[in-house]
DOPA-986276 format. One record per residue (C-alpha): residue in one letter; x, y, z. Coordinates in steps of 0.1 Angstrom, whole numbers. Layout:
<recs>
[a,[X,Y,Z]];
...
</recs>
This chain:
<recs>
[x,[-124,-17,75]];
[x,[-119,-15,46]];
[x,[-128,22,27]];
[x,[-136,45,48]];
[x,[105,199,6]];
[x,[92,222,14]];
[x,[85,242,-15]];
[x,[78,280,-21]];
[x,[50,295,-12]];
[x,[16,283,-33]];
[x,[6,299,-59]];
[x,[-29,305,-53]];
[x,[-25,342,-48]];
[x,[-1,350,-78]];
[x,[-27,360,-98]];
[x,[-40,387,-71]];
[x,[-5,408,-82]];
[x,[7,421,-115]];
[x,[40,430,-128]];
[x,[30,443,-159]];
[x,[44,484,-156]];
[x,[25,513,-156]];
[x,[30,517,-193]];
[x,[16,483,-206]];
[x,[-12,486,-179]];
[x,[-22,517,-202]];
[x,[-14,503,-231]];
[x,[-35,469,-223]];
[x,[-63,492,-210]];
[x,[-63,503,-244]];
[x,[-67,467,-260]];
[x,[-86,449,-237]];
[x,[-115,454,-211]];
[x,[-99,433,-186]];
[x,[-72,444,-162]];
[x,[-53,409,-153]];
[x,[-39,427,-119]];
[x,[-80,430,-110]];
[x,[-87,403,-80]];
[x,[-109,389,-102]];
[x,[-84,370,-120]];
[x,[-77,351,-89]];
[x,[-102,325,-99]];
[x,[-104,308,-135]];
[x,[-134,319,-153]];
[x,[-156,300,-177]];
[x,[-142,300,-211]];
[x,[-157,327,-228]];
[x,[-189,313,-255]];
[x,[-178,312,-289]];
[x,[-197,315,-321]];
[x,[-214,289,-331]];
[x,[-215,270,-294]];
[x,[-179,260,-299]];
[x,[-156,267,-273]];
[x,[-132,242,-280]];
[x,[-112,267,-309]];
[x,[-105,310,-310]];
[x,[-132,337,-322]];
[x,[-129,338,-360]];
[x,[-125,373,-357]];
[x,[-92,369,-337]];
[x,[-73,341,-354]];
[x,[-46,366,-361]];
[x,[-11,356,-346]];
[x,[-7,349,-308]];
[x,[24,366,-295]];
[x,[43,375,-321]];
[x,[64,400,-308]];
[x,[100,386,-311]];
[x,[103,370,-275]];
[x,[105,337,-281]];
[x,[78,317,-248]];
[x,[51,305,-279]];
[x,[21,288,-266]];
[x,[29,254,-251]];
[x,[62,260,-236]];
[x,[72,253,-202]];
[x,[89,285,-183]];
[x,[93,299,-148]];
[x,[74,327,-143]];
[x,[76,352,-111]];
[x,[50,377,-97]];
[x,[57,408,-74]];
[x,[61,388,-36]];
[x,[66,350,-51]];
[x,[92,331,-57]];
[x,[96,316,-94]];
[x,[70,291,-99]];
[x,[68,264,-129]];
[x,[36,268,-156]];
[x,[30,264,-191]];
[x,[24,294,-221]];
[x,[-11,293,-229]];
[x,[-33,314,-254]];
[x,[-56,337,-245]];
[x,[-91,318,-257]];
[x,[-83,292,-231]];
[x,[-82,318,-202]];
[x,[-114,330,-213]];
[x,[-101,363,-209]];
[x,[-90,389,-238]];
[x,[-53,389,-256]];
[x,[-24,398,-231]];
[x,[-11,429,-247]];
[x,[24,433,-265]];
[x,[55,419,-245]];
[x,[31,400,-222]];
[x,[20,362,-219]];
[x,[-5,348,-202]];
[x,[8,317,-184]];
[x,[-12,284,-163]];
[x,[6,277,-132]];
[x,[11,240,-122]];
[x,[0,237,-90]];
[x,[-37,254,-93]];
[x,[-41,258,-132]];
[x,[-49,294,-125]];
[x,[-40,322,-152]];
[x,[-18,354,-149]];
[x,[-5,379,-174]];
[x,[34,381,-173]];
[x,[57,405,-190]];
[x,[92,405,-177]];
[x,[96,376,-155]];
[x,[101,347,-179]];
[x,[129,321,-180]];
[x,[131,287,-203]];
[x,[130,258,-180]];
[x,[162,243,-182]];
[x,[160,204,-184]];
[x,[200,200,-179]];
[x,[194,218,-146]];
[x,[190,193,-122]];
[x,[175,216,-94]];
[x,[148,229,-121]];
[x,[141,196,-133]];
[x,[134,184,-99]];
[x,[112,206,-90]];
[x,[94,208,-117]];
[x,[90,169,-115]];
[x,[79,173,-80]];
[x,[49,194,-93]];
[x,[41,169,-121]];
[x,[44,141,-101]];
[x,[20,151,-72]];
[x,[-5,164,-93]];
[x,[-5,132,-107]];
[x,[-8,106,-79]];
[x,[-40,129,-65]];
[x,[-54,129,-102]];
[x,[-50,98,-117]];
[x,[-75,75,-97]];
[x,[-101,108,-92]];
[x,[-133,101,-108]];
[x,[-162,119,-112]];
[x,[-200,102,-109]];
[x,[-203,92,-145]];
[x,[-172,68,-138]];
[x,[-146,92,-162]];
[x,[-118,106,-150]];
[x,[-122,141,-133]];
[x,[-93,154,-150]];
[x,[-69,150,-184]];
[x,[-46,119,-179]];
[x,[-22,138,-198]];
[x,[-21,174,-177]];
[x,[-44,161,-150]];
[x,[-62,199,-155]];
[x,[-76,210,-187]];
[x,[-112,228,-190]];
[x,[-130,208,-215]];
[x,[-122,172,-217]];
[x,[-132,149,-244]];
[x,[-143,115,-229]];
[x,[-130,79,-245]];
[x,[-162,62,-263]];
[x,[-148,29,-255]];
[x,[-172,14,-231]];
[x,[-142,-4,-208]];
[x,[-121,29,-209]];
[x,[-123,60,-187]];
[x,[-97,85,-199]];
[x,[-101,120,-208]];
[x,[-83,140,-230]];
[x,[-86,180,-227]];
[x,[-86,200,-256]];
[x,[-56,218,-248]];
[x,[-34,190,-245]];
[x,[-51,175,-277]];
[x,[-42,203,-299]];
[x,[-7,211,-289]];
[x,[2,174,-289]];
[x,[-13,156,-309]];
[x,[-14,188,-341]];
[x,[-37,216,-344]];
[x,[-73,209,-348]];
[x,[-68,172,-336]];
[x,[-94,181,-309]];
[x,[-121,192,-330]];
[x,[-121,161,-351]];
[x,[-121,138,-324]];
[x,[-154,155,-317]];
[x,[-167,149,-347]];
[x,[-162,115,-343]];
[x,[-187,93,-328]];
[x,[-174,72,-310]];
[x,[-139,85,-304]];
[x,[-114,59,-294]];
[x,[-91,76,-269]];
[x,[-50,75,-275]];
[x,[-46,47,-256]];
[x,[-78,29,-270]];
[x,[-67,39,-305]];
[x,[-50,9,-323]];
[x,[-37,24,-356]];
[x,[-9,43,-363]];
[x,[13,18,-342]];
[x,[4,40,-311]];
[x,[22,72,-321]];
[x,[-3,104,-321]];
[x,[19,136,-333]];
[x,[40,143,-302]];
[x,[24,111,-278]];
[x,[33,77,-280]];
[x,[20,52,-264]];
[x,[41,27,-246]];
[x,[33,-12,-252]];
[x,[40,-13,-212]];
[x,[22,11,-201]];
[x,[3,-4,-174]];
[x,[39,-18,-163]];
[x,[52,18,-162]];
[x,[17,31,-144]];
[x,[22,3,-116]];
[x,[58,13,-112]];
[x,[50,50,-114]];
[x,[27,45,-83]];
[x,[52,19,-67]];
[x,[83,42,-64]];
[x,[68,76,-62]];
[x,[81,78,-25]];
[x,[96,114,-14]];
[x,[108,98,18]];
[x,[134,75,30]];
[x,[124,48,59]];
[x,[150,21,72]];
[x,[135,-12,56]];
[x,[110,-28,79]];
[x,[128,-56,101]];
[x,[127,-91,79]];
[x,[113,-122,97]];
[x,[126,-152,86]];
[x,[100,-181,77]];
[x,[94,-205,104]];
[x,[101,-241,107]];
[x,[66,-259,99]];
[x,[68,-279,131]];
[x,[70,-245,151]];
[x,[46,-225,131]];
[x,[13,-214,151]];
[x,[-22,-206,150]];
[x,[-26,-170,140]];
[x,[-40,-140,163]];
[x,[-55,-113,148]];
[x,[-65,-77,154]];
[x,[-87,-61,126]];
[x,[-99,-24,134]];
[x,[-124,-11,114]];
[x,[-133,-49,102]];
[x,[-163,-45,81]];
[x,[-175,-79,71]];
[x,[-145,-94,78]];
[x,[-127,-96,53]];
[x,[-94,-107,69]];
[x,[-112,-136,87]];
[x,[-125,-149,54]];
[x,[-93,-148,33]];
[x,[-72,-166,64]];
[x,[-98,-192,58]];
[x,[-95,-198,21]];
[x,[-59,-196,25]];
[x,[-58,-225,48]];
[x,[-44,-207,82]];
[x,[-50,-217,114]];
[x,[-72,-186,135]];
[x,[-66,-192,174]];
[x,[-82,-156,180]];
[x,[-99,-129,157]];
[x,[-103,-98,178]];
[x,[-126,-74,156]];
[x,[-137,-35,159]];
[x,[-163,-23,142]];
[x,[-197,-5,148]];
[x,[-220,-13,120]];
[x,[-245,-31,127]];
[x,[-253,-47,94]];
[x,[-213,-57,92]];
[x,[-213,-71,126]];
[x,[-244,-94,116]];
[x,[-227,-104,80]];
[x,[-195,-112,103]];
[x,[-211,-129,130]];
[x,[-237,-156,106]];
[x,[-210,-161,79]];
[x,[-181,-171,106]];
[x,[-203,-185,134]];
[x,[-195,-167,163]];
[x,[-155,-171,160]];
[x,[-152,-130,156]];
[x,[-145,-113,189]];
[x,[-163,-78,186]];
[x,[-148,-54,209]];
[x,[-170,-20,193]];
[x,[-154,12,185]];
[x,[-123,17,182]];
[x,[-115,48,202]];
[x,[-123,30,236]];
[x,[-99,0,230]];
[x,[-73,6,255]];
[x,[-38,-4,264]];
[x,[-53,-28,291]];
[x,[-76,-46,268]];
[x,[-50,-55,242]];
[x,[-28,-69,270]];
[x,[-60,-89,280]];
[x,[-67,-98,243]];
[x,[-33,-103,228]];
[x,[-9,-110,222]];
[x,[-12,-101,187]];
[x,[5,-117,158]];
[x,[-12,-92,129]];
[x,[-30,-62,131]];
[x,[-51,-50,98]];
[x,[-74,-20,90]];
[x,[-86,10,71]];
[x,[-98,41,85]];
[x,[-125,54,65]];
[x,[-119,77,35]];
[x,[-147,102,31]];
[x,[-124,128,48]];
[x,[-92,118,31]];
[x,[-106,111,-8]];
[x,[-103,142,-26]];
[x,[-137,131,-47]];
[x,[-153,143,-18]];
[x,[-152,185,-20]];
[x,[-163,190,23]];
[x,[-135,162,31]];
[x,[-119,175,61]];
[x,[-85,158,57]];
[x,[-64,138,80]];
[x,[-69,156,110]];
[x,[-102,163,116]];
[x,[-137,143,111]];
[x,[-132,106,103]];
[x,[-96,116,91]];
[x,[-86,115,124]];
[x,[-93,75,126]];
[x,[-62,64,113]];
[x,[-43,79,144]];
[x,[-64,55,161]];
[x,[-51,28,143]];
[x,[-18,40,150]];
[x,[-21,41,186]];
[x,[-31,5,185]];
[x,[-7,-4,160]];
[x,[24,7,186]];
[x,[5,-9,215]];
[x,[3,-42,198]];
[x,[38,-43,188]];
[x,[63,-74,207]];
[x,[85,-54,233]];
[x,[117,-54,230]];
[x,[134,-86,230]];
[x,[106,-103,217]];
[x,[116,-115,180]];
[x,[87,-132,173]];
[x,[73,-126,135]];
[x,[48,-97,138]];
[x,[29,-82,110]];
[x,[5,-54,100]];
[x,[-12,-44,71]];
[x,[-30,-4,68]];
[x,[-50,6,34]];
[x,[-68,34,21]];
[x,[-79,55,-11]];
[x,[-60,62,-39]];
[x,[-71,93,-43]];
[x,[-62,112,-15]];
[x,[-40,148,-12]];
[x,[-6,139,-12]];
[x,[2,159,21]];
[x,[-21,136,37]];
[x,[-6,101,20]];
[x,[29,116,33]];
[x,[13,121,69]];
[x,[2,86,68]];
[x,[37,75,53]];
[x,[58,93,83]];
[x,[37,81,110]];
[x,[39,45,96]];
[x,[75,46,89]];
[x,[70,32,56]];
[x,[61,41,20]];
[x,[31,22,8]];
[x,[23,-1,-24]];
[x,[-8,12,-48]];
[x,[-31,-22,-61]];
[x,[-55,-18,-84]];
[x,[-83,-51,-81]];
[x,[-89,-49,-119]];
[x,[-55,-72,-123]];
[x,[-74,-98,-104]];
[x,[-110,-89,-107]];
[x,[-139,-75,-129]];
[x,[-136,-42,-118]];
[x,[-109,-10,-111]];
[x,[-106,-6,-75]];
[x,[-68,11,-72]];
[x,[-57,12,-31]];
[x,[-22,24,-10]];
[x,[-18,-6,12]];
[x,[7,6,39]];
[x,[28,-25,59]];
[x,[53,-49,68]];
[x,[40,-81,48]];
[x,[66,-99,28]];
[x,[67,-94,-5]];
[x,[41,-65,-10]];
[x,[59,-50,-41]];
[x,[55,-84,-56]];
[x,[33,-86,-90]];
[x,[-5,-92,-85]];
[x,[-13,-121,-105]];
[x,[-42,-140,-109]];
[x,[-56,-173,-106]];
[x,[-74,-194,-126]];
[x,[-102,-192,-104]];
[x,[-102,-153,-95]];
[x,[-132,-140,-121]];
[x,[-112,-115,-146]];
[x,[-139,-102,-166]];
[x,[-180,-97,-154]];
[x,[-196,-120,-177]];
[x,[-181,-146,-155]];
[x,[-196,-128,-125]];
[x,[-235,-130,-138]];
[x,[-257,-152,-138]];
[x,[-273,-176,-167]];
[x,[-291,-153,-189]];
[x,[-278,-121,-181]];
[x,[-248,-107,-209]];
[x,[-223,-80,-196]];
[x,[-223,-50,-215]];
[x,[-191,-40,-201]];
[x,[-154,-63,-197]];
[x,[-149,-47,-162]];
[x,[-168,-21,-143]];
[x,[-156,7,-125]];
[x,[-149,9,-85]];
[x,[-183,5,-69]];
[x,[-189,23,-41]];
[x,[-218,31,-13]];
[x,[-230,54,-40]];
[x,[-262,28,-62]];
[x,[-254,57,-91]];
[x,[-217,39,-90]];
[x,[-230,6,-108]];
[x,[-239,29,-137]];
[x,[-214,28,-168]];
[x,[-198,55,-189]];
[x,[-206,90,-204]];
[x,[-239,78,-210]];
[x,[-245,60,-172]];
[x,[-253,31,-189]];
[x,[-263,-1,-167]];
[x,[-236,-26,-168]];
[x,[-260,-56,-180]];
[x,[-285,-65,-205]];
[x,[-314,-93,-200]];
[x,[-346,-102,-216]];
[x,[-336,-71,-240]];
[x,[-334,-44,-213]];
[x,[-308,-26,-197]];
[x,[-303,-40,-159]];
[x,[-284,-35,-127]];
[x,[-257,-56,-108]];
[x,[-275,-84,-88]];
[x,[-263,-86,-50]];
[x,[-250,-119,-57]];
[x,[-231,-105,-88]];
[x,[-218,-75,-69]];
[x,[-199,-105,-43]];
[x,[-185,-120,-72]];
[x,[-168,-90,-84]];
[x,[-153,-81,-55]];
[x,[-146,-120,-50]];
[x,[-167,-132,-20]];
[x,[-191,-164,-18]];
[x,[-223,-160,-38]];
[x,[-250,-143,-7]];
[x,[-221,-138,20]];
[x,[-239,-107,26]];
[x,[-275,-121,29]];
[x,[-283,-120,61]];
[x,[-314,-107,80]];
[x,[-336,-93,56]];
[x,[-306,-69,44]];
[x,[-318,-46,13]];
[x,[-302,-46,-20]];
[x,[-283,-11,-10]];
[x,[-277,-21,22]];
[x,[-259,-49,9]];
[x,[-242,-24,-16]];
[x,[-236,-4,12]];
[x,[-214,-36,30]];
[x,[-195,-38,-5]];
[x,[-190,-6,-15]];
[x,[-166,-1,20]];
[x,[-148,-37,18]];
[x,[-118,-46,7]];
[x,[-112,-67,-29]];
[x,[-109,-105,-18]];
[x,[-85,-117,-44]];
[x,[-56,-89,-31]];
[x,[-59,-96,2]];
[x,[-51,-129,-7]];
[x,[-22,-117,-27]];
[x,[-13,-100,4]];
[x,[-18,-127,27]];
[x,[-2,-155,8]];
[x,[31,-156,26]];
[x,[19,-158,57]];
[x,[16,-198,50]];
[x,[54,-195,59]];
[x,[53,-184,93]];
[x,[19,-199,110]];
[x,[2,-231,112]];
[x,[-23,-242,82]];
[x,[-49,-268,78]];
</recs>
């Protein structure tokens, strides 16, 4: 179950128009090869080699002054810019080297657009960006913001983040050497914040300790500063980044203990149940757990580890309105559409509304279907998760059919690895802080076994991919024994993610089958956060 404004017009074209006049054209024609109005522009081309191999710094032959002509818009400010048939559109000054193109010619700049981080040459059509404006400053924010919450969690196969935490862009990024950390830093953002040349002596270094890795100089780094909160701030950044407003989801008062009943459960796309096992360790009574779900291997891990309690009722899509009236009622419905069409790690996804995307209206339909009529005030709850890491039109598609704004978790609060999630619902207290317990594993030496030393303080989110085990820049394995380098254990994996040692050994299953299982299934310890104040409304044992 588990895994699986409207504002102008985009500026993906702007770069296909020019509003340079006939007289600079001529003029840069005369100074450089390339015509920035040429539809060739319209994608961002490799940096251009420099001497040496470097192509972190200018030519040696061109480190004469960048835009000196009197017009104020030096390299790293922020300005509106506007090309012939676009609105204005937010970006940032850049020099020339970092285009990979030649110098813009006299009166010209070349500017990165937020949005797409694609490069245009513009003369005219520049304006400051006014903080004190509140319009500007909104919008600009808007831009910031959503390129952020799809950026953040993205990560590419060597477990580093796919983009600068800083810009979430950049063309070269230099990677933290701090084993537990996975930032990036591009070499823009290096340089213009942190002083000239800072990026080309963090390369020198070996290993370099990113900025938020870094504990000298009391966390200030030129213009950045790190925050003694800032995984407070991160949480919170992710908690109210909500561009819509949704009445506040009907409160049920806790129930009297002597009234409080067995709970009945719908899970759709249940995996290894998940929800089944967490009721259990929580102590709630299960009168009925109606499942859906067509793996076969996850049926089998369901059906040995819970003894034939589980209902399975197959795929979801031929559920019907009858059979939940036959089934139900229904005291909580849970699930999560898979997210290989929604995750934006995955270049063919196909979005929401197409492919496996489309699985979540399924959830929906069942979601209304199982709902109390009218009248009927007993407490009824749902729970809906997915990736972090999906497009933001798509997380406020989800959001608007839902009715609600979702919560983002990240497992690494509770367990020995990152695994950050939306959970959408009505479950009280979801915005509450995850905490852990004394007996939730924090750290994977306490997930291996005797012998067997962890390399590693947590490991990254592992996935149905075996290449996701693998650590770092370097794709280290996570563990060392008898003096070699080794991979997570099965039984190791189910710590981490906080199930009973061999939950998932059942018939003959294969070390990546089993991976397979726990690479789609939800983090153990937050669905108990989740779960916890359900003790207030239904019977316990």
């Amino acid at each position: 179950m588990e895994d699986h404004e409207e504002m102008e017009p985009e500026p993906q074209q702007k770069e296909e128009v020019s509003v340079i006049t006939p007289h600079q054209q001529q003029q840069q024609q005369q100074q450089q090869p390339t015509d920035p109005a040429s539809p060739t522009v319209a994608t961002t081309p490799e940096p251009v080699p420099m001497a040496g191999g470097d192509t972190t710094s200018p030519k040696t032959a061109d480190t004469e002054p960048e835009y000196e002509d009197g017009r104020d818009f030096g390299i790293g400010e922020l300005v509106w810019g506007k090309l012939r048939g676009f609105s204005w559109w937010p970006g940032r000054i850049v020099s020339w080297w970092m285009t990979g193109r030649s110098r813009a010619a006299e009166g010209t700049r070349w500017v990165m657009w937020f949005g797409d981080g694609k490069f245009s040459v513009v003369s005219k059509k520049l304006a400051h960006i006014i903080t004190s404006e509140s319009q500007s400053g909104s919008v600009l924010f808007t831009v910031f913001q959503n390129c952020f919450l799809e950026c953040a969690y993205q990560y590419d196969d060597d477990g580093y983040q796919s983009y600068c935490t800083i810009c979430c862009g950049g063309r070269e990024v230099l990677m933290c050497g701090n084993n537990n950390c996975c930032r990036c830093f591009c070499v823009e953002c290096v340089d213009l914040l942190v002083g000239p040349g800072a990026a080309q002596i963090a390369i020198k270094e070996d290993p370099w300790c990113c900025y938020m890795c870094e504990k000298g100089q009391k966390g200030v780094f030129g213009l950045l500063e790190r925050h003694t909160d800032w995984p407070c701030r991160l949480q919170h950044f992710f908690a109210n980044n909500h561009d819509q407003d949704f009445e506040q989801p009907k409160l049920y008062p806790p129930v009297m203990a002597e009234k409080r009943q067995p709970i009945r459960v719908l899970s759709l796309f249940d995996g290894i149940a998940t929800g089944l096992l967490v009721l259990k360790e929580l102590g709630i009574q299960v009168e009925r757990y109606v499942a859906s779900e067509v793996c076969e291997d996850s049926i089998t891990v369901g059906i040995v580890r819970h003894q034939g309690r589980i209902m399975y009722v197959g795929d979801v899509r031929n559920v019907t309105r009858k059979h939940l009236h036959e089934w139900g009622p229904f005291d909580l419905v849970i699930g999560g559409s898979p997210c290989n069409d929604l995750s934006i790690v995955n270049p063919a996804r196909k979005g929401l509304y197409e492919g496996t995307g489309r699985l979540f209206f399924e959830f929906y339909r069942l979601l209304h279907e199982a709902r109390p009529k009218e009248g009927d005030n007993r407490p009824f709850f749902w729970l809906f998760e997915n990736v972090v890491a999906m497009g933001v039109s798509d997380k406020r598609d989800i959001s608007r059919f839902l009715e609600c704004n979702p919560v983002m978790i990240d497992a690494k609060e509770v367990t020995a690895a990152h695994r950050a999630r939306y959970f959408w619902g009505n479950l009280p207290g979801m915005n509450r802080p995850l905490t852990a317990m004394f007996t939730d594993r924090l750290d994977l030496q306490d997930c291996l076994e005797h012998g067997r030393t962890a390399k590693f303080g947590k490991v990254r989110t592992i996935t149905t991919r075996s290449n996701s085990i693998k650590q770092g820049k370097d794709q280290h394995f996570p563990v060392f024994m008898n003096e070699k380098e080794d991979i997570l254990w099965c039984t190791e994996m189910e710590r981490v993610f906080g199930f009973p040692v061999h939950y998932t050994d059942v018939s003959n299953m294969s070390r990546l089958a089993r991976q397979r299982l726990l690479g789609r299934s939800w983090s153990v310890p937050v669905i108990r956060h989740l779960f916890a104040p359900l003790k207030e409304y239904f019977a316990c044992v």
